[in-house]
C-alpha positions in Angstrom: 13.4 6.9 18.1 10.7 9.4 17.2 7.7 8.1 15.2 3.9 9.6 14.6 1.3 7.0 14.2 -0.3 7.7 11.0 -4.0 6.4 10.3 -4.5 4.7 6.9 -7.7 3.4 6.2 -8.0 1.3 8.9 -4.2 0.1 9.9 -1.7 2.3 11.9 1.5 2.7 10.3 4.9 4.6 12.5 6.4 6.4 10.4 9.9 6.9 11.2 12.1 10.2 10.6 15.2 8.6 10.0 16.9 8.7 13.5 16.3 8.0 17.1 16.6 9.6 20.0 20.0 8.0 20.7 21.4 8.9 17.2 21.2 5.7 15.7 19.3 4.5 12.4 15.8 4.3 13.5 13.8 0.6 13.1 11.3 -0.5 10.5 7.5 0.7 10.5 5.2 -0.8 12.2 1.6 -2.0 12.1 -1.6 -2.7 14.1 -3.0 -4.8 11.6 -4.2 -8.3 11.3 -1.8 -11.6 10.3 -2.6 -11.0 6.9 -0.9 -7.7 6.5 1.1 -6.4 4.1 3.3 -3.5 6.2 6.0 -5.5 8.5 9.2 -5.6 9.6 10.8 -8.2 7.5 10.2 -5.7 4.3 10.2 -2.2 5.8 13.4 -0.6 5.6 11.8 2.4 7.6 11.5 4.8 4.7 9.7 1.7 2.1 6.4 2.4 2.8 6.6 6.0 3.4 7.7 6.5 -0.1 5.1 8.1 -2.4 3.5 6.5 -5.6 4.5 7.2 -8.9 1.8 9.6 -9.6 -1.7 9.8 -7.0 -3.9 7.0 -7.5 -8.1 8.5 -7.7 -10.7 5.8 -6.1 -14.1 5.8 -6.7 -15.3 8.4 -4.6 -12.8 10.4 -5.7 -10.0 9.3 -2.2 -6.5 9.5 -3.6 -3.9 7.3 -2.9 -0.5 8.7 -2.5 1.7 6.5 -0.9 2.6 2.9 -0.8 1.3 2.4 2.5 -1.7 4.0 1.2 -1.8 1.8 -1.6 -1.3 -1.4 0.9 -4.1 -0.4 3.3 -6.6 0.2 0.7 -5.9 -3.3 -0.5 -5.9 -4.7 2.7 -9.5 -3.2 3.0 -10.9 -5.0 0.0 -12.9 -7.9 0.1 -11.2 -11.4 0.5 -13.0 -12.3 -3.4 -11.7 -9.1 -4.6 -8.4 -9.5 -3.2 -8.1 -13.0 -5.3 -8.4 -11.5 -8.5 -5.4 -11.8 -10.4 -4.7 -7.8 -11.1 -5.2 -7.5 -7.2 -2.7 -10.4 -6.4 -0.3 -8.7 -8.9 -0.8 -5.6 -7.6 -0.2 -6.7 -4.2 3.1 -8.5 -5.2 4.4 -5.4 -7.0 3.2 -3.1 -4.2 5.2 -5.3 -1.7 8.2 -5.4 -3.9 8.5 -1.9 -4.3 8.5 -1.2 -0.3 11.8 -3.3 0.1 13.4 -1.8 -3.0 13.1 -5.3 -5.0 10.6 -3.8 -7.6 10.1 0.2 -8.8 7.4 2.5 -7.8 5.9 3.1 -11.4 5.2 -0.9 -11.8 3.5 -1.1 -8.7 1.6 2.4 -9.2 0.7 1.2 -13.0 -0.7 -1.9 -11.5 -2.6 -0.8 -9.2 -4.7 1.8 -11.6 -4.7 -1.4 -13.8 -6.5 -3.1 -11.0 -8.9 -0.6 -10.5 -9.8 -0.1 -14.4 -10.5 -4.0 -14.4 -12.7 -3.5 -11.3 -14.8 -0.4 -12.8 -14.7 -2.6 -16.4 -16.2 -5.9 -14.3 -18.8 -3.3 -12.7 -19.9 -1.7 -16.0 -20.3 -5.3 -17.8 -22.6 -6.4 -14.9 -24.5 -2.9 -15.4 -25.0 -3.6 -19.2 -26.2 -7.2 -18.2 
Protein backbone atom coordinates (compact mmCIF):
# COMPACT_ATOMS: atom_id res chain seq x y z
CA UNK A 1 0.00 0.00 0.00
CA UNK A 2 1.37 3.44 -0.62
CA UNK A 3 0.47 6.12 1.94
CA UNK A 4 2.12 9.85 2.80
CA UNK A 5 1.82 10.84 6.31
CA UNK A 6 0.07 14.07 6.38
CA UNK A 7 0.56 16.51 9.40
CA UNK A 8 -2.71 18.00 10.70
CA UNK A 9 -2.55 20.20 13.62
CA UNK A 10 -0.97 17.99 15.75
CA UNK A 11 -2.21 14.22 14.63
CA UNK A 12 -0.67 12.24 11.64
CA UNK A 13 -3.18 11.02 9.35
CA UNK A 14 -1.99 8.15 6.06
CA UNK A 15 -3.66 9.03 3.53
CA UNK A 16 -4.16 6.29 1.18
CA UNK A 17 -4.29 6.47 -2.81
CA UNK A 18 -6.64 3.92 -3.31
CA UNK A 19 -4.46 0.81 -3.96
CA UNK A 20 -1.56 -1.03 -2.65
CA UNK A 21 1.34 -2.22 -3.86
CA UNK A 22 -0.08 -5.77 -4.40
CA UNK A 23 -3.18 -4.36 -6.34
CA UNK A 24 -5.58 -4.74 -3.79
CA UNK A 25 -7.99 -2.12 -2.07
CA UNK A 26 -5.73 -0.29 0.26
CA UNK A 27 -6.69 -0.20 4.28
CA UNK A 28 -8.26 2.57 6.36
CA UNK A 29 -6.27 5.81 7.49
CA UNK A 30 -4.51 5.80 10.26
CA UNK A 31 -3.61 7.99 13.30
CA UNK A 32 -0.92 8.80 15.89
CA UNK A 33 -3.21 10.29 18.15
CA UNK A 34 -4.37 9.86 21.63
CA UNK A 35 -7.48 7.26 22.85
CA UNK A 36 -9.71 10.07 22.46
CA UNK A 37 -9.47 10.48 18.79
CA UNK A 38 -11.73 10.89 16.31
CA UNK A 39 -9.73 9.32 12.90
CA UNK A 40 -9.74 5.40 13.24
CA UNK A 41 -10.18 2.39 11.56
CA UNK A 42 -13.56 1.35 12.57
CA UNK A 43 -14.98 4.58 10.54
CA UNK A 44 -12.38 5.31 7.86
CA UNK A 45 -13.19 3.76 4.67
CA UNK A 46 -9.71 5.07 3.35
CA UNK A 47 -11.04 7.97 1.31
CA UNK A 48 -13.65 9.31 4.52
CA UNK A 49 -11.47 11.55 6.01
CA UNK A 50 -9.62 12.66 2.98
CA UNK A 51 -12.78 14.07 1.57
CA UNK A 52 -12.97 17.82 1.50
CA UNK A 53 -15.56 20.05 3.32
CA UNK A 54 -18.39 21.48 1.86
CA UNK A 55 -16.95 24.83 1.36
CA UNK A 56 -13.32 25.91 3.50
CA UNK A 57 -13.92 26.63 6.94
CA UNK A 58 -11.77 30.42 8.11
CA UNK A 59 -10.51 30.18 11.95
CA UNK A 60 -9.58 32.95 13.90
CA UNK A 61 -6.32 33.71 12.68
CA UNK A 62 -7.46 33.43 9.44
CA UNK A 63 -6.18 29.03 9.20
CA UNK A 64 -8.69 27.36 6.81
CA UNK A 65 -10.03 24.22 7.25
CA UNK A 66 -10.55 22.12 4.19
CA UNK A 67 -10.99 18.70 4.92
CA UNK A 68 -12.68 16.54 7.37
CA UNK A 69 -9.60 15.36 8.83
CA UNK A 70 -8.85 18.93 9.14
CA UNK A 71 -11.95 19.62 10.61
CA UNK A 72 -11.38 16.52 13.20
CA UNK A 73 -7.85 17.56 14.28
CA UNK A 74 -8.83 21.08 14.94
CA UNK A 75 -11.45 19.76 17.30
CA UNK A 76 -9.39 17.38 18.74
CA UNK A 77 -7.01 20.46 19.64
CA UNK A 78 -9.59 22.34 21.55
CA UNK A 79 -9.87 22.42 25.05
CA UNK A 80 -11.66 19.60 26.99
CA UNK A 81 -14.44 22.63 28.36
CA UNK A 82 -14.78 23.71 24.84
CA UNK A 83 -15.07 20.43 23.44
CA UNK A 84 -18.33 19.88 25.92
CA UNK A 85 -20.27 22.52 24.50
CA UNK A 86 -23.13 21.33 22.78
CA UNK A 87 -22.36 22.92 19.11
CA UNK A 88 -18.90 21.24 19.58
CA UNK A 89 -20.40 17.77 20.58
CA UNK A 90 -22.76 18.16 17.54
CA UNK A 91 -20.31 19.12 15.47
CA UNK A 92 -18.13 16.24 16.40
CA UNK A 93 -20.99 13.73 15.83
CA UNK A 94 -21.78 15.17 12.39
CA UNK A 95 -18.10 15.38 11.50
CA UNK A 96 -17.68 11.69 12.44
CA UNK A 97 -20.81 10.70 10.53
CA UNK A 98 -19.85 12.19 7.45
CA UNK A 99 -16.30 10.33 7.39
CA UNK A 100 -18.16 6.87 7.23
CA UNK A 101 -20.73 8.04 4.83
CA UNK A 102 -23.62 7.87 7.54
CA UNK A 103 -24.22 11.75 7.52
CA UNK A 104 -23.38 14.45 4.43
CA UNK A 105 -20.55 16.82 4.14
CA UNK A 106 -22.72 20.15 4.12
CA UNK A 107 -24.26 19.17 7.74
CA UNK A 108 -21.17 18.60 9.20
CA UNK A 109 -19.41 21.69 7.41
CA UNK A 110 -22.58 23.92 8.45
CA UNK A 111 -22.09 22.80 11.91
CA UNK A 112 -18.95 23.32 12.41
CA UNK A 113 -19.05 27.28 11.24
CA UNK A 114 -22.13 27.14 13.58
CA UNK A 115 -19.75 26.11 16.30
CA UNK A 116 -17.34 28.59 15.65
CA UNK A 117 -20.00 31.61 15.36
CA UNK A 118 -21.30 30.46 18.97
CA UNK A 119 -17.64 30.55 20.16
CA UNK A 120 -16.80 34.24 18.70
CA UNK A 121 -20.64 35.22 20.04
CA UNK A 122 -19.62 33.73 23.78
CA UNK A 123 -16.20 35.78 23.27
CA UNK A 124 -17.88 39.11 22.32
CA UNK A 125 -20.59 38.87 25.25
CA UNK A 126 -17.74 38.38 27.77
CA UNK A 127 -15.95 41.50 25.97
CA UNK A 128 -19.13 43.71 26.41
CA UNK A 129 -19.26 42.46 30.15
Amino acid sequence: MTSKPVQVTGITIAVSSGTSDNGGASGPATTSASDDVLIGPEIDNGAGWSRPLHRPVELPGGMMLKTLAEAGAYILDLPEHIKQRTSWRRATDLLLKAAGGAASVEDATTQIEHALFMERTLLLSQIAR
